[in-house]
C-alpha positions in Angstrom: 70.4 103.8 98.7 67.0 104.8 98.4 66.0 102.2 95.3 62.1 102.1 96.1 62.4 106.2 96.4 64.1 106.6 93.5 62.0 103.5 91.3 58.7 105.6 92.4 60.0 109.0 91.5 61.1 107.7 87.9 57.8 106.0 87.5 55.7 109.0 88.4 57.7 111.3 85.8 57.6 108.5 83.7 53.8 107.4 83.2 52.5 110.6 82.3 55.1 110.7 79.6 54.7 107.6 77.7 51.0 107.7 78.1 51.0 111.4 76.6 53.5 109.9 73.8 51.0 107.2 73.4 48.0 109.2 73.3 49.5 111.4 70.4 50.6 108.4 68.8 47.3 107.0 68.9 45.8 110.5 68.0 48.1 110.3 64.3 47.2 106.7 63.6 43.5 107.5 63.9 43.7 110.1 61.5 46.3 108.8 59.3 44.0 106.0 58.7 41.0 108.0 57.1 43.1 108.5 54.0 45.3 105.2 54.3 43.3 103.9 51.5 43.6 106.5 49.4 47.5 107.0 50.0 48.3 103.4 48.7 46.1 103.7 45.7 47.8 107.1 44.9 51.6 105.6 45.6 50.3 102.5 43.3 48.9 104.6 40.3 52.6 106.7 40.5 54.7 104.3 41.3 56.4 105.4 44.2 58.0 103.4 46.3 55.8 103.2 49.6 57.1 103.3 53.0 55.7 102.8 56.4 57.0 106.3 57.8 55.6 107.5 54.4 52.5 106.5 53.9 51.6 107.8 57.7 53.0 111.1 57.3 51.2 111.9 53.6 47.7 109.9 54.9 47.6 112.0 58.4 48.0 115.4 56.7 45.8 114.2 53.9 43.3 113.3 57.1 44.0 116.8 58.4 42.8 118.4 55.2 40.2 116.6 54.5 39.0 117.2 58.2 38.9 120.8 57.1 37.5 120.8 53.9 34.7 118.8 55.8 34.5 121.9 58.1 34.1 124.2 55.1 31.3 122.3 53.7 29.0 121.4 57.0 29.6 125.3 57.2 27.6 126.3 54.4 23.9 125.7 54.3 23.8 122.6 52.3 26.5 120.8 54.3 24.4 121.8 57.6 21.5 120.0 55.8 23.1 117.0 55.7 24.5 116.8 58.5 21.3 117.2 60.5 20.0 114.0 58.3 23.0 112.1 59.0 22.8 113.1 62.4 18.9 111.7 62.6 19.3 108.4 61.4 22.6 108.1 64.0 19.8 109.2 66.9 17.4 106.9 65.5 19.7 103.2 65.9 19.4 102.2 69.7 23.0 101.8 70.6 24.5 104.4 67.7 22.6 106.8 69.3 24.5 106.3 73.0 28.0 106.7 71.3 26.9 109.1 69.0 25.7 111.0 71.9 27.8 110.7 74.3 30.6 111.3 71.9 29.1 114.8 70.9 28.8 116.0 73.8 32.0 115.5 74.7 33.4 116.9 71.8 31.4 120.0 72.8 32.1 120.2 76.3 36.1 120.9 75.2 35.4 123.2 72.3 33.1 125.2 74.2 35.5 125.2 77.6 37.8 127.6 75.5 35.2 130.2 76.6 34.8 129.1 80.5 38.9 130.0 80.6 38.0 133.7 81.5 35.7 132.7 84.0 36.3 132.6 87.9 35.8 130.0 89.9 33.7 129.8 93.2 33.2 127.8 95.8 29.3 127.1 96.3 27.9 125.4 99.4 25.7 122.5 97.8 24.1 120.5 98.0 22.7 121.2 101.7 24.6 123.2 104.3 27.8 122.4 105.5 28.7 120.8 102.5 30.7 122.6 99.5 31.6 122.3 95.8 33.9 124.0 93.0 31.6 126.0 90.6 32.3 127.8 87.4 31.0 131.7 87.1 29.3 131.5 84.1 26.4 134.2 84.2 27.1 137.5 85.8 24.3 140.1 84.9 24.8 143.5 86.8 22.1 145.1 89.1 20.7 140.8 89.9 21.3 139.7 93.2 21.5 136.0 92.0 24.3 134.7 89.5 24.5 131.6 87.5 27.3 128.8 88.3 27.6 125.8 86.7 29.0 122.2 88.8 30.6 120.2 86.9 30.3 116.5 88.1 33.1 114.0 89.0 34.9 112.2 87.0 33.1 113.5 83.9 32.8 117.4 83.8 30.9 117.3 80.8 27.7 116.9 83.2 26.6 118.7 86.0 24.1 121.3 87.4 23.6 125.3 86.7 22.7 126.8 90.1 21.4 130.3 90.6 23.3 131.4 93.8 22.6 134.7 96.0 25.8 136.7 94.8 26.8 137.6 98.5 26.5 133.4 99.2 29.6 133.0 96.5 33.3 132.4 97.5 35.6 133.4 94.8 38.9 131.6 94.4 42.1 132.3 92.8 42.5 129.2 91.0 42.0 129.0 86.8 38.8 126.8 85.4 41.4 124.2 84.1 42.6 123.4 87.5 39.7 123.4 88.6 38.4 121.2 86.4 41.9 118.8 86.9 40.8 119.0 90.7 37.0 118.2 90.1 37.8 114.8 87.7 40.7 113.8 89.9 38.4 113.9 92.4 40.4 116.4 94.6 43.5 113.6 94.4 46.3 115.8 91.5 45.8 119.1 92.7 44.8 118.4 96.7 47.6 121.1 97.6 45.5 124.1 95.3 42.6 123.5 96.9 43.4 123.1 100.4 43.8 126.7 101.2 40.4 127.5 100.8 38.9 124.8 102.9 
């Protein structure tokens, strides 16, 4: 019997699970917690019977809409207003303004990879000769002989460099930007097998 095989295998499949369970469990209680406060009062002023499973359930979508009516404001001009004063005095407290930062950017990173998806990845030899690195196509003007690529760092993709790279110097790939970008902040150790064909 193979037990250390077979104890291994289970633990591999296993791990990833419970810590995506965890993460989305964590992800609920987060949110959930924004309108906690408001939940109880509510139940207490109606008199309804409160329940763990109930209070989480009505104070995560309460969370979720107020998340959005949050979105609609900071979307008109007044809420953009204060947000930008909000987001000065964060910038202006020494270690706020690392969190705060750090934080945002992120938060952008993600919502602005949604537009890299389309994108090809290259393979760009940097940073001297010899050596290579996975790069993202992100600016392709026709008729230019140079094109921009951006390199994302490892383990945190959210920093890196933009390159202009002779077009004719550029190896394209077959592989998508998000395994790419598993393969850059794994440090080449999930997705080793993707990769290996074009080294």
């Amino acid at each position: 019997m193979n037990i250390k095989k077979n104890f291994f295998t289970g633990l591999v499949l296993l791990i990833p699970l419970l810590v995506t369970i965890y993460v989305i469990w964590v992800f609920i209680k987060i949110f959930s917690n924004l309108s906690r406060p408001f939940i109880l009062t509510f139940l207490y002023i109606f008199e309804i019977q409160e329940t763990h499973f109930l209070i989480r359930i009505l104070s995560f979508f309460s969370s979720i809409l107020i998340i959005y009516l949050f979105g609609v404001i900071t979307n008109s001009i007044f809420g953009k207003k204060l947000l930008f004063k909000i987001e000065n005095f964060f910038l202006q407290i020494p270690i706020v303004r690392e969190i705060y930062s750090s934080t945002k950017k992120l938060i952008n990173f993600f919502l602005e990879y949604r537009y890299y998806k389309s994108n090809k990845v290259v393979i760009v030899e940097y940073p001297r000769k010899g050596l290579y690195c996975l790069g993202i196509l992100t600016l392709d003007i026709k008729d230019k002989d140079k094109l921009g690529v951006f390199i994302p760092s490892t383990p945190n993709p959210t920093t890196g460099y933009f390159l202009l790279v002779p077009r004719e110097e550029l190896q394209y790939t077959n592989l998508s930007v998000e395994d790419a970008i598993q393969i850059i902040v794994s440090g080449g150790i999930v997705s080793h097998e993707q990769i290996s064909k074009y080294l």
